[in-house]
C-alpha positions in Angstrom: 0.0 0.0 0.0 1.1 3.5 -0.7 1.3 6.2 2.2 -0.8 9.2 0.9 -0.7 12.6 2.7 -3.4 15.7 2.5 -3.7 19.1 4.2 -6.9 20.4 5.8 -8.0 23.0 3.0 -11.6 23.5 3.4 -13.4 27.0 1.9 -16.5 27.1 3.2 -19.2 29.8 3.3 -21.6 30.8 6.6 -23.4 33.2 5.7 -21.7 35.9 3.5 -18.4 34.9 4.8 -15.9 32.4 3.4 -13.5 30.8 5.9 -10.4 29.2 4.3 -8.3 27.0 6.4 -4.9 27.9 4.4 -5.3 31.4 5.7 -4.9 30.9 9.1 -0.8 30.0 9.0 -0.2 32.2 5.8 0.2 28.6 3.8 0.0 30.4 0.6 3.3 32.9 1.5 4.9 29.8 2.8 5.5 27.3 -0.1 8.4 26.1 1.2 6.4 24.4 4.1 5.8 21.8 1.9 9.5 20.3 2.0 8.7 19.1 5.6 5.8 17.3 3.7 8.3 16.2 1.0 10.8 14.9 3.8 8.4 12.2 4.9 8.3 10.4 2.0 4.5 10.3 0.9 3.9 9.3 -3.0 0.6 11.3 -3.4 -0.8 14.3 -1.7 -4.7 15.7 -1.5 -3.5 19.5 -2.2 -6.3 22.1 -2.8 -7.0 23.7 -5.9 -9.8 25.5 -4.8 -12.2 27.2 -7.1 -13.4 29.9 -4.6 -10.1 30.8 -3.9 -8.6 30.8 -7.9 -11.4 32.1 -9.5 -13.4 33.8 -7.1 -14.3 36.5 -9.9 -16.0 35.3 -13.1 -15.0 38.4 -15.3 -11.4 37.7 -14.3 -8.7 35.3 -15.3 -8.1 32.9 -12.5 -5.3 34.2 -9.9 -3.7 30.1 -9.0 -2.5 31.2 -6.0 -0.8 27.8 -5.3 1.1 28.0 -8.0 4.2 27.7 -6.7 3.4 25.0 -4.5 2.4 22.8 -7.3 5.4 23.6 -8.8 7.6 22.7 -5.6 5.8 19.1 -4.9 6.1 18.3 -8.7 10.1 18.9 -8.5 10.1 16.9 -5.6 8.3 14.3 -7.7 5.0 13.9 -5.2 1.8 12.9 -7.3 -1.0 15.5 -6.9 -4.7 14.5 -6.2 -6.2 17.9 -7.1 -9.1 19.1 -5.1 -11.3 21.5 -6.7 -14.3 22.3 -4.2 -13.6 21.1 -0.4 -16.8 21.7 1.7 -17.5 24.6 -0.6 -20.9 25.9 -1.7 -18.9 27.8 -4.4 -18.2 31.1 -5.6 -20.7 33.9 -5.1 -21.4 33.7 -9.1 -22.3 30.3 -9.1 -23.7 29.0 -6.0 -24.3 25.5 -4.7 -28.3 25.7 -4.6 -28.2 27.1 -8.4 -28.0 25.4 -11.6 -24.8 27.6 -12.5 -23.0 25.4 -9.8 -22.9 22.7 -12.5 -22.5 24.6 -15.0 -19.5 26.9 -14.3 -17.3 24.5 -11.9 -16.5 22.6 -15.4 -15.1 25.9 -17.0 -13.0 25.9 -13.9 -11.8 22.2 -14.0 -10.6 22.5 -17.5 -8.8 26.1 -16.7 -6.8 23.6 -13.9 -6.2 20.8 -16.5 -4.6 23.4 -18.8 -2.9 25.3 -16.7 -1.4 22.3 -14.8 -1.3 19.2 -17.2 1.0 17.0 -15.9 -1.9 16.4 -12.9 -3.5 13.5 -13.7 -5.7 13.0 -10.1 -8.6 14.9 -9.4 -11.3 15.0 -6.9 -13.8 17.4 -8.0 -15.8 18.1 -4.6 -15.2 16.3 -1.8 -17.7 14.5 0.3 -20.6 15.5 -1.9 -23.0 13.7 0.4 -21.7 15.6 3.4 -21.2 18.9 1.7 -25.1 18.8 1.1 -26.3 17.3 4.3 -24.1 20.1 6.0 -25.9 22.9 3.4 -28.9 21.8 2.8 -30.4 19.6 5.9 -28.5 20.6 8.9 -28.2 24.9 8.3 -24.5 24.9 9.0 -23.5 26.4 5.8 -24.9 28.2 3.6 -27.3 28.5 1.8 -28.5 27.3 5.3 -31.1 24.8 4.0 -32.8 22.3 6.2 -35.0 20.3 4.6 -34.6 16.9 2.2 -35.8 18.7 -0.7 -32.8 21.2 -0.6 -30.4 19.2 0.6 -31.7 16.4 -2.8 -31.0 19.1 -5.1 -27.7 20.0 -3.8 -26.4 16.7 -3.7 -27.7 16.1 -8.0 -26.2 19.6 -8.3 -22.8 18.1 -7.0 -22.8 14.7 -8.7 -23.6 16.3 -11.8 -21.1 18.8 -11.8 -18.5 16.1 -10.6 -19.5 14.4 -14.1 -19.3 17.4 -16.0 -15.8 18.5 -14.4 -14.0 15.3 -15.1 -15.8 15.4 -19.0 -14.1 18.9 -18.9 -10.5 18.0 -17.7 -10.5 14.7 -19.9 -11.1 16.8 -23.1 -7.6 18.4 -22.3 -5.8 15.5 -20.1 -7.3 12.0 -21.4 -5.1 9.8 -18.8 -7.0 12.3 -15.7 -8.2 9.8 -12.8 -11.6 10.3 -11.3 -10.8 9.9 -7.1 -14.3 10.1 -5.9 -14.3 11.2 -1.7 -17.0 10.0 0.7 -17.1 9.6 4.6 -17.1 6.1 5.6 -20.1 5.5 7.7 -22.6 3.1 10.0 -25.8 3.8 11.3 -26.5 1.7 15.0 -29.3 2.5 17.0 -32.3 1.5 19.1 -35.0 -1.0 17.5 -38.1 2.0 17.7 -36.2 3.7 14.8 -35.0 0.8 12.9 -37.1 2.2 9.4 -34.8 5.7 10.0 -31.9 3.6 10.7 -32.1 1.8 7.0 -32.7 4.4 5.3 -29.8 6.3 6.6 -27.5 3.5 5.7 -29.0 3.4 2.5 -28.9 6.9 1.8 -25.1 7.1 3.0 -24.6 5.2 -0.8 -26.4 7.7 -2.3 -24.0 9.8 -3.9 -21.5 7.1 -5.4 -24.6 5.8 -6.7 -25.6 8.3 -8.9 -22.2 8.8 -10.2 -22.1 5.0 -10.9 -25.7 5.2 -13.1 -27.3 2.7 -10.0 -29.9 5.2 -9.0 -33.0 3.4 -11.6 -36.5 2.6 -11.1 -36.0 -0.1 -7.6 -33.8 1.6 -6.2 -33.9 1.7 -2.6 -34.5 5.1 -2.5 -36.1 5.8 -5.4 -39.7 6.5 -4.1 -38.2 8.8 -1.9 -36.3 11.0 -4.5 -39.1 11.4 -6.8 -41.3 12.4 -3.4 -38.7 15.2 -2.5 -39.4 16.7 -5.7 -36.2 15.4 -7.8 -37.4 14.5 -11.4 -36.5 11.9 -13.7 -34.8 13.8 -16.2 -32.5 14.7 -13.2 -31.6 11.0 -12.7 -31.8 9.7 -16.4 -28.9 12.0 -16.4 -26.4 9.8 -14.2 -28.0 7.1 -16.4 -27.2 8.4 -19.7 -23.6 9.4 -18.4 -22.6 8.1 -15.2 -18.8 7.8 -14.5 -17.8 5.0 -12.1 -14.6 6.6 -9.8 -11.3 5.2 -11.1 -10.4 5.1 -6.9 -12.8 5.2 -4.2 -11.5 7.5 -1.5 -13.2 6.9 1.7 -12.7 9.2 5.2 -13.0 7.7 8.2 -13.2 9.3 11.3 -14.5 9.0 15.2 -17.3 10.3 14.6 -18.0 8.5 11.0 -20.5 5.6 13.1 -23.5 7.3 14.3 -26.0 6.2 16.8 -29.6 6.7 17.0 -31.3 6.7 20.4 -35.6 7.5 20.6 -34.5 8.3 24.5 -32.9 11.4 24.3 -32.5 11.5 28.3 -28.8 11.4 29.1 -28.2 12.7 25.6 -27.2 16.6 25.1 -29.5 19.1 23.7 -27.5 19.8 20.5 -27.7 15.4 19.9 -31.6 16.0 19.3 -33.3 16.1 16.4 -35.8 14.0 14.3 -37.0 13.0 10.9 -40.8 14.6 11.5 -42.7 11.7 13.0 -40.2 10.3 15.6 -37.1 12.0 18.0 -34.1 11.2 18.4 -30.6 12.0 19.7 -27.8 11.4 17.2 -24.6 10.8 18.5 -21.1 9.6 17.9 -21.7 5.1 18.2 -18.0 4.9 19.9 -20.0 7.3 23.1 -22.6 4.8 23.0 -21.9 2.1 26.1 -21.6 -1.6 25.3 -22.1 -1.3 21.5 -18.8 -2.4 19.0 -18.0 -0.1 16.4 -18.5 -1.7 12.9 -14.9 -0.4 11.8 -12.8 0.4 8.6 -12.4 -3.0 7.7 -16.1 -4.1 7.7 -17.0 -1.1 6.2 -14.7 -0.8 3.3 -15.5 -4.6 2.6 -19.1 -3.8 2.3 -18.0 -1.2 -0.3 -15.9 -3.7 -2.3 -18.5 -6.0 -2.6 -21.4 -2.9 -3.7 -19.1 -2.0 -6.4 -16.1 -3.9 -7.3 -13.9 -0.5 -7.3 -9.8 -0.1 -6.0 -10.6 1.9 -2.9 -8.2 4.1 -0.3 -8.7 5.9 3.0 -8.3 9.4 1.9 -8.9 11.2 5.1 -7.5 9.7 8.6 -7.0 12.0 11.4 -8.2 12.4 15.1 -8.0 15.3 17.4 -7.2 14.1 21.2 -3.4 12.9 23.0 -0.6 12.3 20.8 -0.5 8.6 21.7 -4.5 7.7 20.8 -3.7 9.9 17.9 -1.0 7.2 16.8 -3.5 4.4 17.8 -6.1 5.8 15.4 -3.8 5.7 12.6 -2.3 2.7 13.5 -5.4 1.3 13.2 -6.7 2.5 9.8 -3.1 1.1 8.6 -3.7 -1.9 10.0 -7.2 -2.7 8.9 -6.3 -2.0 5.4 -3.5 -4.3 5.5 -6.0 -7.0 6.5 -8.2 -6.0 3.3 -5.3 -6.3 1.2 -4.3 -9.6 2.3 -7.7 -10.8 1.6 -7.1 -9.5 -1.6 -9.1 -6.5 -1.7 -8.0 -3.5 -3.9 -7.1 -0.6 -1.4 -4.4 1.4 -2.5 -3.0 3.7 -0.1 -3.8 4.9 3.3 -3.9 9.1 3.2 -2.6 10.8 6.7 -4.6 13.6 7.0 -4.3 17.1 8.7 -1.3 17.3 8.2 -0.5 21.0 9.0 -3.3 20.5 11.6 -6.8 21.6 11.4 -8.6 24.6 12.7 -12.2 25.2 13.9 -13.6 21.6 13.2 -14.8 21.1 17.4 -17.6 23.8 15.8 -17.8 22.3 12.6 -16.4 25.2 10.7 -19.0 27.7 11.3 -17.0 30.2 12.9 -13.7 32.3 11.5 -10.5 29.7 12.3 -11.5 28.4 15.3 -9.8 26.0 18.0 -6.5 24.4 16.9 -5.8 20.6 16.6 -2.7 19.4 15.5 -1.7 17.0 13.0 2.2 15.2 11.5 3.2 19.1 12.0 2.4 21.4 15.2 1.6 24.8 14.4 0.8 25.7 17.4 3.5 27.5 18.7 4.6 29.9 15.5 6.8 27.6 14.1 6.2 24.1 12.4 7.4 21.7 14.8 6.9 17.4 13.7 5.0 15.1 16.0 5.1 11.3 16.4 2.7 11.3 13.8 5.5 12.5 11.4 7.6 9.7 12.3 5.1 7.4 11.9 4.5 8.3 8.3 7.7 8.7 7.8 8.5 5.2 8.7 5.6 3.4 6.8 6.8 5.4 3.5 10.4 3.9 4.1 8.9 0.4 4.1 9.2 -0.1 7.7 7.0 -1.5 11.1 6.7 1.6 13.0 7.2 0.9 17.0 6.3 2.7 19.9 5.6 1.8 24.0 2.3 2.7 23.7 1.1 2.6 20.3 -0.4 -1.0 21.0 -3.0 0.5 23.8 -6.4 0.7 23.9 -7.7 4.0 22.7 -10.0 5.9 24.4 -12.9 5.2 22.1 -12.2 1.4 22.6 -14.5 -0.8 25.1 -12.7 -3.1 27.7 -13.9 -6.0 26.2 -11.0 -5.1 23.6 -7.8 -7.5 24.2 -5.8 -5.5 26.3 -1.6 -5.7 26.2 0.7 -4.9 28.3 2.7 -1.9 27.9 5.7 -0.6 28.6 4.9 2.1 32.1 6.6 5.4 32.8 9.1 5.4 35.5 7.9 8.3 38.0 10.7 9.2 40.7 9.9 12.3 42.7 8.3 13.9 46.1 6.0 17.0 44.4 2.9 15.3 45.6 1.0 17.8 43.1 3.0 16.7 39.8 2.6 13.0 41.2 -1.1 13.3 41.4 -1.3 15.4 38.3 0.4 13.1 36.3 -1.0 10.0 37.5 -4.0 11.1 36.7 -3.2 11.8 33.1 -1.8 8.4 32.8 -5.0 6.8 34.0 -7.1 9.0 31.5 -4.9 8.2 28.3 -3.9 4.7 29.2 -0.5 5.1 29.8 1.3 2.5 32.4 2.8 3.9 35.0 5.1 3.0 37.8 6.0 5.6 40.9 8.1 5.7 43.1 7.6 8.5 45.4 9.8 8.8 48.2 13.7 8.7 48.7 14.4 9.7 45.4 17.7 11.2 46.0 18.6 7.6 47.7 17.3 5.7 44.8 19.3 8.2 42.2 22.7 8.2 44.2 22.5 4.1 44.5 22.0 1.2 42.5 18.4 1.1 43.1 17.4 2.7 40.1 19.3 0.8 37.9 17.3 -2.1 39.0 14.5 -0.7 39.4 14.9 0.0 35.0 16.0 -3.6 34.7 12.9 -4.8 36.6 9.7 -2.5 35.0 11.6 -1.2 31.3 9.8 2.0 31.3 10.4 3.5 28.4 10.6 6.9 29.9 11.4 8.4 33.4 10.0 11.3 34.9 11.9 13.2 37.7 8.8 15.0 39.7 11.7 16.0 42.8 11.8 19.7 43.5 15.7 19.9 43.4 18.4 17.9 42.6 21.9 18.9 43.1 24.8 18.4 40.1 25.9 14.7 41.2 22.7 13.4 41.1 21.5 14.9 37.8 24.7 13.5 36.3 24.1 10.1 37.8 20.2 10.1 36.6 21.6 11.3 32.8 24.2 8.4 32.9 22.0 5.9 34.0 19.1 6.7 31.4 21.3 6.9 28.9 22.8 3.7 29.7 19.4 2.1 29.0 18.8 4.1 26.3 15.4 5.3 27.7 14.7 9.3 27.6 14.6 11.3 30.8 12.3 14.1 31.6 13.6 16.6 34.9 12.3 20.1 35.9 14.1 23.5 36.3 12.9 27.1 36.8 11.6 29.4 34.5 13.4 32.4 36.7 16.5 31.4 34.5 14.8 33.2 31.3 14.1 37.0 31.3 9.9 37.6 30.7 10.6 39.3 27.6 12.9 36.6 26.5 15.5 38.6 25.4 18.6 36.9 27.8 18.9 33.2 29.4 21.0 31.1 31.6 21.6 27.4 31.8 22.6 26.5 35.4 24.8 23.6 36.6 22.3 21.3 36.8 20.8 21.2 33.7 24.4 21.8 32.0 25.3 19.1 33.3 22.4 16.8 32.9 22.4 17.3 28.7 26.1 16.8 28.8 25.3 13.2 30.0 22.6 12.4 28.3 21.6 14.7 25.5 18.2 13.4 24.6 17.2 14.6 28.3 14.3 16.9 28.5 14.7 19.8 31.3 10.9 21.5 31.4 11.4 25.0 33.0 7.9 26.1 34.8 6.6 28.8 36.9 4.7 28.4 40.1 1.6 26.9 38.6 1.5 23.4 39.4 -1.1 23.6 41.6 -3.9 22.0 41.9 -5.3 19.3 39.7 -7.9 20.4 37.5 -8.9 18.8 33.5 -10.0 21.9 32.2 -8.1 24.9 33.8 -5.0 23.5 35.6 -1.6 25.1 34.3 -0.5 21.4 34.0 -3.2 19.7 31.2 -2.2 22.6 29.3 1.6 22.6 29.1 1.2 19.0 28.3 -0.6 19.6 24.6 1.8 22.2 24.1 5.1 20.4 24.6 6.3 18.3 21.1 6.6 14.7 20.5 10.7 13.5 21.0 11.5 17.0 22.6 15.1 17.5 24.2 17.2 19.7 25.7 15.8 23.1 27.2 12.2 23.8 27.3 10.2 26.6 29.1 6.2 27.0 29.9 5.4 29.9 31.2 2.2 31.6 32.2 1.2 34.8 30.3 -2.2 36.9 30.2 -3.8 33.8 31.9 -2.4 31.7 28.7 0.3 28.7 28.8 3.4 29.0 26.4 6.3 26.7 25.3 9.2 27.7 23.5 12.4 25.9 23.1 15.5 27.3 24.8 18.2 26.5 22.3 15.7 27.7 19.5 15.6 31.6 20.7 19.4 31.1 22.3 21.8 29.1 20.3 24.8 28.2 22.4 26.8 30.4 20.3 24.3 33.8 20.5 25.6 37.1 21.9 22.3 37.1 24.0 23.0 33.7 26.0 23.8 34.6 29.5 26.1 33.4 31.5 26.0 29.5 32.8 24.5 29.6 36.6 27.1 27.5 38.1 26.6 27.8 41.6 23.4 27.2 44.0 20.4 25.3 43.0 17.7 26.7 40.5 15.3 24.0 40.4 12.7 24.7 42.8 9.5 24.7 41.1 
């Protein structure tokens, strides 16, 4: 299977506003963000090509901002799966909800296919289904419909100018590939609304059929297209030219499996909703207690046996801890290995969001939005790689991709999954509040963990340690003691090193100016990365107070620190906000601004 990559791209309208994810880091001033994407080794990437953003006027020539992005991933010889409307109602000239939608989008697609013809993949819209249940039956975008008859005449108005696009760009580029997007879904719920139930995982088909020509006269849906108010001539037009995908893209995410409950006690307000005649709540199936997940693997196989096409995931991603991140993906990678094996067509696996994604916990209808992080962290200014880098990384190369913890249930996993043993965390210290803080963590993301709280300093200076690491092989230790004098630091840096396991201490953020213009490495932590240079030394404030998910200092620092980080690292506590910055990336060793080395005394009270 290939490793496929994509970016979070979306242009979608509220309103009169568009909101366009690229914006929001200055992507299209920064082309040369796409070597880090280059560097991983991917053979295809989902990049956007966006029609409200390249020919947002009609009476002028398209402006192709990304340009010289296209240019930079074709040197670097990455295949491009051009994306021409991503969650977009379209430009203001040619809206979804008119016939001009279809009409103009294939004037677009062949201005692409001339200006760029060595592209051969396209996805014309992606998601169609979703696009129109999002615009036309749930209000979120515009034009803000909510009914089945709006949400019907979007989705034809998509298929058809799908067709119409791909006609288009094979009149210039013959060889172009059709990669046709849809989210990967299941319907569960309660027996009272079985009937909404089956149609729901019938209509989920619905827009692949019409682009295959299967939407005829006994169709299962049928009766209920002609009762919206969609005509035949409408459908006699997928007949007369429908244009089976040459790949079948499919996105799969947490909340792809829905569940449908008639009780909507214990369910939140927003969950509610109905089809006219019954209630329900609608909620994510992985929430729902004692009920198993179908899963990529049973899904896509139902898929392969409706229509006989070479599928691939084309969207993976999931917001939450780095290591159930890397158990998501793992997954997806997994499951599709197991389909290929069986002998089932699925070509690649596409990690997605990889610059991160922005404003999806409100489903995009808001300007950028909450943050979530992807193979890159954006979070602090500067692109920084996660796990999830690595782990695509190492998959392109060919290779099994290991870590201590990538094996563990996730959090959306029941525990009537298998569980396996895990490597723990080592956790030496007395600060009672980092102890309890971190413990708790480690009990919420399923992370092993062994502490040892008291006589630290004795188990550091001794050979304790070094058989306490033979005994447990954590795969990290974590140094919670409030001070630790040179001798001891050296000894703890040797000693991890030895076992080749990565050690995390704290320091003081009193070392660093506020206005981080001078800093100061003291004896301690000099001596500590001379030992062992992988070490991490966290330098915090005063705020490790009291435990607390969803305002303590703690929960905080801990999203914004970055997968394999070493050396020097500082959190500090500004305007009521938490910020990391690396040390050694504001003050190289050899900057005039580097104060001098703290030598003498102890810094490391927290």
């Amino acid at each position: 299977m290939e490793i496929w990559g994509g970016i979070e791209c979306s242009i979608n309208r509220v309103g009169d506003d568009y909101f366009d994810q690229l914006t929001y880091d200055n992507q299209y001033d920064r082309p040369a963000l796409l070597e880090h994407i280059a560097e991983l080794g991917i053979s295809s990437i989902r990049y956007p090509i966006l029609w409200e953003k390249n020919w947002p006027n009609e009476n002028e020539s398209p402006t192709w901002e990304v340009a010289q992005q296209l240019a930079l991933l074709k040197e670097r010889d990455i295949n491009i799966i051009a994306g021409l409307v991503h969650h977009g109602s379209g430009p203001r000239y040619a809206p979804i909800d008119t016939d001009a939608f279809a009409e103009k989008l294939p004037v677009y697609a062949k201005m692409v296919a001339s200006k760029f013809p060595w592209i051969n993949d396209y996805t014309p819209i992606n998601e169609p289904l979703t696009t129109a249940r999002f615009c036309g039956l749930y209000g979120f975008w515009y034009p803000h419909g909510t009914n089945s008859k709006i949400f019907l005449q979007m989705l034809i108005n998509e298929c058809r100018a799908t067709i119409l696009a791909m006609r288009s760009i094979r009149e210039v580029n013959p060889k172009a590939r059709l990669i046709f997007t849809e989210d990967l879904t299941k319907i569960h719920g309660t027996a009272a609304l079985k009937e909404q139930i089956d149609f729901e995982n019938h209509r989920k088909w619905l827009s692949i059929d019409l682009i295959c020509g299967k939407v005829r006269e006994g169709h299962a849906l049928w009766d209920y297209l002609l009762s919206e108010g969609i005509e035949q001539d409408q459908l006699r037009f997928f007949n007369d030219y429908g244009m089976p995908p040459d790949l079948l893209g499919f996105n799969y995410y947490v909340t792809s499996e829905r569940y449908l409950d008639h009780e909507l006690a214990g369910h939140p307000p927003h969950s509610h909703g109905g089809n006219g005649k019954l209630t329900y709540a609608d909620i994510e199936a992985v929430r729902q207690p004692n009920l198993t997940i179908a899963g990529p693997a049973n899904l896509m196989r139902d898929a392969w046996d409706r229509y006989h096409i070479p599928m691939a995931i084309t969207e993976a991603h999931l917001s939450c801890g780095r290591e159930d991140q890397l158990r998501w993906l793992n997954s997806i990678w997994n499951a599709c290995k197991c389909l290929d094996k069986e002998g089932i067509k699925v070509i690649a696996v596409t990690f997605w969001s990889l610059f991160g994604a922005y404003g999806w916990d409100r489903l995009l209808t808001a300007a950028k939005g909450n943050y979530e992080s992807g193979a890159f962290d954006f979070s602090s200014g500067n692109l920084r790689p996660t796990s999830i880098a690595k782990l695509i990384a190492t998959l392109a190369a060919g290779k099994s991709y290991d870590h201590p913890l990538i094996n563990g249930l996730g959090w959306w996993q029941h525990s009537d999954f298998e569980k396996v043993k895990l490597q723990p965390l080592l956790l030496i210290g007395v600060s009672d509040t980092l102890d309890s803080a971190f413990a708790k963590i480690c009990e919420q993301r399923n992370i092993p963990l062994i502490s040892f709280e008291r006589e630290t300093v004795e188990m550091i200076e001794s050979e304790q340690i070094d058989i306490t690491i033979i005994k447990y092989c954590p795969w990290a230790i974590i140094n919670t003691a409030a001070s630790m004098d040179v001798d001891d630091a050296i000894n703890l840096a040797k000693i991890s090193r030895k076992h080749g396991i990565q050690v995390l201490s704290f320091s003081s953020e009193l070392l660093s100016d506020i206005e981080k213009t001078t800093c100061y490495i003291e004896g301690t932590e000099k001596e500590m990365l001379n030992y062992n240079p992988s070490a991490l030394i966290v330098r915090t404030g005063s705020f490790f107070r009291t435990w607390n998910q969803y305002h303590s200092a703690v929960h905080t620092a801990l999203d914004l620190l970055i997968d394999n980080a070493c050396g020097i690292w500082e959190l500090s506590e500004k305007d009521g906000k938490v910020e990391s910055w690396s040390v050694e990336e504001l003050f190289p060793l050899n900057a005039t601004n580097f104060g001098h080395s703290c030598d003498e005394g102890n810094h490391s009270n927290i």
